[in-house]
C-alpha positions, -999 to 999 in steps of 0.1 A, spaced: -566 430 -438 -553 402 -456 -559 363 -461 -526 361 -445 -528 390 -418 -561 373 -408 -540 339 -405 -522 356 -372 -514 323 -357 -487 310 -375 -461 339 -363 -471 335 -329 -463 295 -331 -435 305 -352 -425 326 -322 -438 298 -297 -412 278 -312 -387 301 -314 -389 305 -276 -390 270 -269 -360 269 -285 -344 291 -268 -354 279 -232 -343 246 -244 -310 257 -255 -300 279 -225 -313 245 -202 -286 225 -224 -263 253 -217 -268 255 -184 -262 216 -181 -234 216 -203 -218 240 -176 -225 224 -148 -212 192 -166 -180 211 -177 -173 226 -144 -175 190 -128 -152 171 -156 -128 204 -155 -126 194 -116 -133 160 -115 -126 136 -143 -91 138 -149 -84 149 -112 -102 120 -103 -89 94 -122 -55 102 -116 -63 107 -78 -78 73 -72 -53 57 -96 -27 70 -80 -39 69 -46 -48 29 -54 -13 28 -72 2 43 -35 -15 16 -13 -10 -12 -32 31 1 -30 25 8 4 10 -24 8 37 -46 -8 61 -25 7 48 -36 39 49 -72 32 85 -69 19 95 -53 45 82 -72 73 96 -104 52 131 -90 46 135 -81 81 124 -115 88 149 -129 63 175 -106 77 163 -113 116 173 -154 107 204 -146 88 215 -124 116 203 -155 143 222 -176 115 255 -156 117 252 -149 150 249 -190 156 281 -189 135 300 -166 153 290 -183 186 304 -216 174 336 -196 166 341 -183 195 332 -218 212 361 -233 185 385 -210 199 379 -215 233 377 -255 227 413 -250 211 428 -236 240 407 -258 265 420 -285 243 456 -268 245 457 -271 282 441 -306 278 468 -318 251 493 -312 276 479 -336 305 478 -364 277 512 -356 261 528 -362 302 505 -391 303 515 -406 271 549 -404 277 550 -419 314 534 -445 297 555 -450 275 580 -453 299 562 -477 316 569 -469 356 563 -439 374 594 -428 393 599 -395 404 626 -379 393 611 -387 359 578 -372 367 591 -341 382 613 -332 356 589 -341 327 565 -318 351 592 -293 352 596 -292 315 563 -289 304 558 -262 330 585 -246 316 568 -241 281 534 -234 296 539 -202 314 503 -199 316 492 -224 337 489 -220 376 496 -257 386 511 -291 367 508 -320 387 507 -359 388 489 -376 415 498 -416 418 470 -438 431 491 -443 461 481 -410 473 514 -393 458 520 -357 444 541 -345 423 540 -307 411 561 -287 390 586 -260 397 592 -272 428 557 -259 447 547 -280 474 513 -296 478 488 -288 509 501 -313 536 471 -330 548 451 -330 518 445 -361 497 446 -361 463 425 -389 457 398 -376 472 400 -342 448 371 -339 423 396 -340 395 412 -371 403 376 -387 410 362 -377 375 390 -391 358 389 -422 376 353 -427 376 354 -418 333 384 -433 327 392 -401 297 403 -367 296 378 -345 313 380 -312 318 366 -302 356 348 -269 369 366 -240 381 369 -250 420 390 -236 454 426 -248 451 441 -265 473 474 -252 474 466 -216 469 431 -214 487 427 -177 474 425 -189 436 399 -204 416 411 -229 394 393 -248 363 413 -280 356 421 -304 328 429 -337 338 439 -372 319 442 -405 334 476 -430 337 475 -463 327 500 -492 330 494 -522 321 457 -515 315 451 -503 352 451 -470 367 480 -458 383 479 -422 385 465 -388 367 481 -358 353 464 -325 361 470 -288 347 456 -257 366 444 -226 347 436 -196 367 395 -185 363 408 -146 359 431 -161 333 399 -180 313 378 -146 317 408 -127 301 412 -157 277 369 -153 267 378 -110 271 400 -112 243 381 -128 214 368 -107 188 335 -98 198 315 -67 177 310 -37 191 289 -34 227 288 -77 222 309 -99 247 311 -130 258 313 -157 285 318 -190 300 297 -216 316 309 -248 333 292 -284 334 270 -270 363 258 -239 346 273 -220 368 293 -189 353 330 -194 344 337 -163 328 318 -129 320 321 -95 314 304 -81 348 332 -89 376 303 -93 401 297 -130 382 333 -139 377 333 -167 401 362 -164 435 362 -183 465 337 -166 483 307 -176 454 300 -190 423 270 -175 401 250 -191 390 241 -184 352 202 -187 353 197 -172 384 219 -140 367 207 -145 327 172 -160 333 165 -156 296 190 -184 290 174 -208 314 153 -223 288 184 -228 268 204 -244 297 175 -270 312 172 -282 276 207 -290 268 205 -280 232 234 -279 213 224 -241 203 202 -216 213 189 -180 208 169 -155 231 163 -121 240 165 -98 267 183 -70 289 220 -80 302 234 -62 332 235 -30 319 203 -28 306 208 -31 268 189 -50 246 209 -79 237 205 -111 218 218 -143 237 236 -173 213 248 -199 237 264 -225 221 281 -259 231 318 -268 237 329 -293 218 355 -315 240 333 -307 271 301 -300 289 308 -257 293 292 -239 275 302 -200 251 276 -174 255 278 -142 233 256 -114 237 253 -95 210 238 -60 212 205 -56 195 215 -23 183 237 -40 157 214 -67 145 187 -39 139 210 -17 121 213 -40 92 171 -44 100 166 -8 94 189 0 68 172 -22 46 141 -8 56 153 21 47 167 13 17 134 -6 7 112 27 20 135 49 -8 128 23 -41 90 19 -28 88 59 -26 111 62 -62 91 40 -77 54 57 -62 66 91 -79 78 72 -111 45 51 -116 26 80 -104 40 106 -126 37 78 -156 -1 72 -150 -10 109 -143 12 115 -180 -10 85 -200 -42 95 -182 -38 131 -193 -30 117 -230 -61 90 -226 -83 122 -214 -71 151 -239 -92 138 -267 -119 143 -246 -111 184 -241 -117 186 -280 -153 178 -272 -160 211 -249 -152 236 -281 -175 213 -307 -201 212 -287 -197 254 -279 -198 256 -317 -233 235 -319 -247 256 -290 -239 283 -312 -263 269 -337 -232 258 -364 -242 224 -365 -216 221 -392 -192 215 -372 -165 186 -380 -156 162 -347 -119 158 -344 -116 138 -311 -100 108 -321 -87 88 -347 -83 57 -328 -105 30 -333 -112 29 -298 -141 41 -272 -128 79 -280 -137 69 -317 -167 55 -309 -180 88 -293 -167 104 -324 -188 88 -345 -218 87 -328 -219 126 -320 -211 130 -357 -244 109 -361 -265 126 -334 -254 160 -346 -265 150 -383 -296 140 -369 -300 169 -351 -292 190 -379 -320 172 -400 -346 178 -380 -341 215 -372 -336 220 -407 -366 204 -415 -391 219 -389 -369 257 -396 -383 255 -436 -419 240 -427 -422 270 -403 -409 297 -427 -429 283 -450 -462 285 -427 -451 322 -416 -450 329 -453 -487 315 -451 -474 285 -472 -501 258 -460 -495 232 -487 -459 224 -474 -451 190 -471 -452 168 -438 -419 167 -420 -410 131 -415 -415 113 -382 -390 116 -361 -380 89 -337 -382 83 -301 -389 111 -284 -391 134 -312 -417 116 -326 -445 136 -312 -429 173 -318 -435 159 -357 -465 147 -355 -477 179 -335 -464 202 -360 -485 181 -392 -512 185 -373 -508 224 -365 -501 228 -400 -532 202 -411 -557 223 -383 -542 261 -395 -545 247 -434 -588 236 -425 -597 270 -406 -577 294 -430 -592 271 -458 -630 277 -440 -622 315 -435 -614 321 -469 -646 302 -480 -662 325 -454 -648 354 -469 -665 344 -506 -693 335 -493 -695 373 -468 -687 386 -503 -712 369 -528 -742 378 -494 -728 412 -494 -740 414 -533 -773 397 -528 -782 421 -499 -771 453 -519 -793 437 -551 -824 428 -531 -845 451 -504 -869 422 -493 -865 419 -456 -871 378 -459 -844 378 -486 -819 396 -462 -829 375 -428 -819 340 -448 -788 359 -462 -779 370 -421 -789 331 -411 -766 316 -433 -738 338 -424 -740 328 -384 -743 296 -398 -712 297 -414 -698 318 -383 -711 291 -357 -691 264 -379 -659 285 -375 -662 290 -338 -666 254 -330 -636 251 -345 -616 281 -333 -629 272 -296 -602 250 -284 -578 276 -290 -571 300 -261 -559 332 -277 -548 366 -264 -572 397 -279 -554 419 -298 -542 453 -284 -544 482 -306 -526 515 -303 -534 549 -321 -507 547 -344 -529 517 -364 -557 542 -375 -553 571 -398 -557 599 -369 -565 598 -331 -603 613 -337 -610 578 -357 -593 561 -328 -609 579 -299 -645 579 -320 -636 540 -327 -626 529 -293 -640 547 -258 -625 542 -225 -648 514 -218 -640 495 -245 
């Protein structure tokens, strides 16, 4: 056998290495699957999930708080119309309260411009008036004598002073206009009247008042026929808050009752014992539908308008902007989301240009050219430093590859690799020193081998027995130096098969059973 077939320890860390290697690289495959299988499922799914996910709750979010101020917006612009529309309504019904008023102070005005009150005047101005105003009941003049005149030739109750009537007290005790709360006439006792009324003076005193009677079923037909929305009405209430007109006949006042309008509407009560000029509340009317109440002031009196409007209507504009708000937030969710998934996929697809370099390395072509990015950005960054790691990389396995050929060739005078850093550093230094410990024992066995040989020609040259015991004595010298050292290395024995000797007699004569 050879120097170098002696030196059998440098294939076997050759193959060591070799193995090592191997386990190594099918642990960084592994890995690099696992890794793979997670970013294939993960990264970009991720991302774009919990972007898109935050992106839907933060619309959702603002959605919310638009919504909930729009419909508050839209609640007090409806409460704002609805005020208006009231106040409408309340104009109207001042215009013909003031109508029926105008005509009591156009009969006052012009007996007092005539400046006595004689009958036959006052009936036929009475007459005349009555004449154009189909639509009052009653037109009368009561003289503070305790006379009555009425128009179209009805007679007054017999019996009944007209001074002691609530209409002719009002005026007197006011002294203006006034416009008094439906009450049981007199003459007809089976008609509720509401009455405007307007004093006489002559000569700065008193002398009579002019009345006109409107019929209540007249003033609920009146309130009937404004222009209400749909499933809204309206209604009337007098100085007493007592229902005038209304929608429900059972509140209509006659001469058996008079509702009152808090007792019926006890949502408006608030509205009523404050004596606001406006007010707005919620509730169920007679039917039982949701309805918003606006109650609003007359103008030229103490009664009152009511509308109620149905709540159906005011939450139809409510919910069609909702709606309409719900259809941009959900436009705009798809259109964000489908923008962020598109630049997160382009952010990310650099990063898919990694998986098929890195398959390349594994493959052991560590000349591979990165291609990820050419963006100075994070993407580059990476780029560079894998270009960097990879040359390292390369370096080193390089360098170890050519010091272990070399050692396999039994080349022990190759240089020292370099130290490599962190880690790596002591897989260098152990490999010098392998090298340094296999270049002293193969350096001892060869002297071992001269020195076997040049003892081999002293013993064949001499037959003194003393010449041959120092000759054996230095050769287990020399063999104790070797062992101590071989002995901290744990080896395998060789195995040997038949094939290695020139015939199977030699082996079997060689090698018994026990051996």
């Amino acid at each position: 056998m050879t120097v170098h077939d002696k030196a059998g320890y440098i294939p076997a860390v050759y193959r060591f290495f070799r193995m090592h290697d191997f386990m190594d690289s099918s642990a960084i495959f592994l890995r690099r699957a696992l890794m793979e299988k997670e970013y294939r499922t993960t990264v970009r799914a991720r991302v774009t999930k919990h972007v898109v996910i935050s992106l839907l709750i933060s619309i959702i979010l603002v959605s919310i708080v638009n919504m909930t101020y729009m419909t508050r917006r839209i609640i007090k612009g409806q409460n704002r119309e609805l005020t208006i529309a009231t106040e409408l309504c309340g104009s109207q019904v001042d215009a013909w309260v003031n109508q029926i008023r105008g005509v009591t102070i156009d009969i006052a005005d012009t007996l007092e411009a005539d400046g006595e009150l004689e009958k036959d005047e006052i009936i036929a101005l009475l007459d005349e008036f009555g004449e154009s105003h189909q639509n009052l009941v009653f037109l009368y003049v009561a003289t503070e004598e305790g006379d009555m005149y009425m128009a179209r030739g009805v007679e007054y109750a017999s019996g009944v002073d007209p001074r002691e009537r609530t209409w002719y007290k009002t005026v007197k005790a006011t002294g203006v206009p006034s416009i008094i709360d439906p009450y049981i006439s007199a003459t007809r006792p089976d008609l509720m009247l509401a009455t405007a009324a307007s004093p006489i003076y002559l000569d700065g005193k008193l002398v009579g008042v002019v009345g006109a009677d409107a019929d209540v079923s007249t003033i609920n037909e009146y309130v009937s026929s404004l222009d209400f929305e749909n499933g809204s009405y309206g209604f009337l209430i007098d100085s007493e808050d007592r229902i005038v007109a209304h929608k429900n006949p059972d509140y209509q006042p006659n001469i058996d009752k008079v509702t009152s309008a808090a007792d019926v509407i006890p949502e408006i009560k608030e509205i009523l014992d404050s004596k606001a000029e406006h007010g707005l509340s919620s509730g169920k009317d007679y039917n039982g539908d949701k309805v918003t109440y606006s109650v609003s002031k007359l103008e030229n009196c103490d009664w009152r308008i009511g509308v109620a409007y149905s709540q159906k209507l005011l939450y139809k504009t409510v919910d069609r902007g909702i709606r309409i708000s719900l259809f941009i937030a959900i436009f705009c969710a798809f259109l964000i989301a489908g923008e962020m998934t598109l630049a997160i996929t382009r952010i990310l697809k650099p990063i898919e240009k990694i998986n098929p370099a890195l398959d390349r390395i594994l493959a052991g072509d560590f000349s591979t050219n990165l291609n990820i990015s050419n963006k100075e950005d994070e993407l580059g960054e990476l780029q560079d430093k894998l270009y960097e790691i990879i040359k390292q990389l390369s370096t080193m396995i390089s360098q170890q590859k050519s010091m272990i050929l070399e050692m396999e060739k039994g080349n022990l005078t190759v240089d020292d690799i370099p130290e490599f850093p962190g880690d790596l550093k002591e897989t260098s230094i152990a490999l010098n020193s392998i090298k340094e410990t296999f270049n002293d024992i193969i350096s001892d066995i060869q002297f071992s081998a001269i020195n076997l040989q040049s003892f081999a020609m002293g013993i064949n040259e001499t037959s003194d027995i003393e010449e041959m015991r120092a000759v054996f004595e230095e050769l287990s010298a020399e063999a104790n130096i070797l062992m101590e050292k071989t002995n901290r290395f744990k080896t395998v024995p060789p195995t040997y098969k038949a094939e290695d000797f020139e015939n199977e007699e030699q082996f079997v004569a060689d090698y018994s059973e026990d051996e």
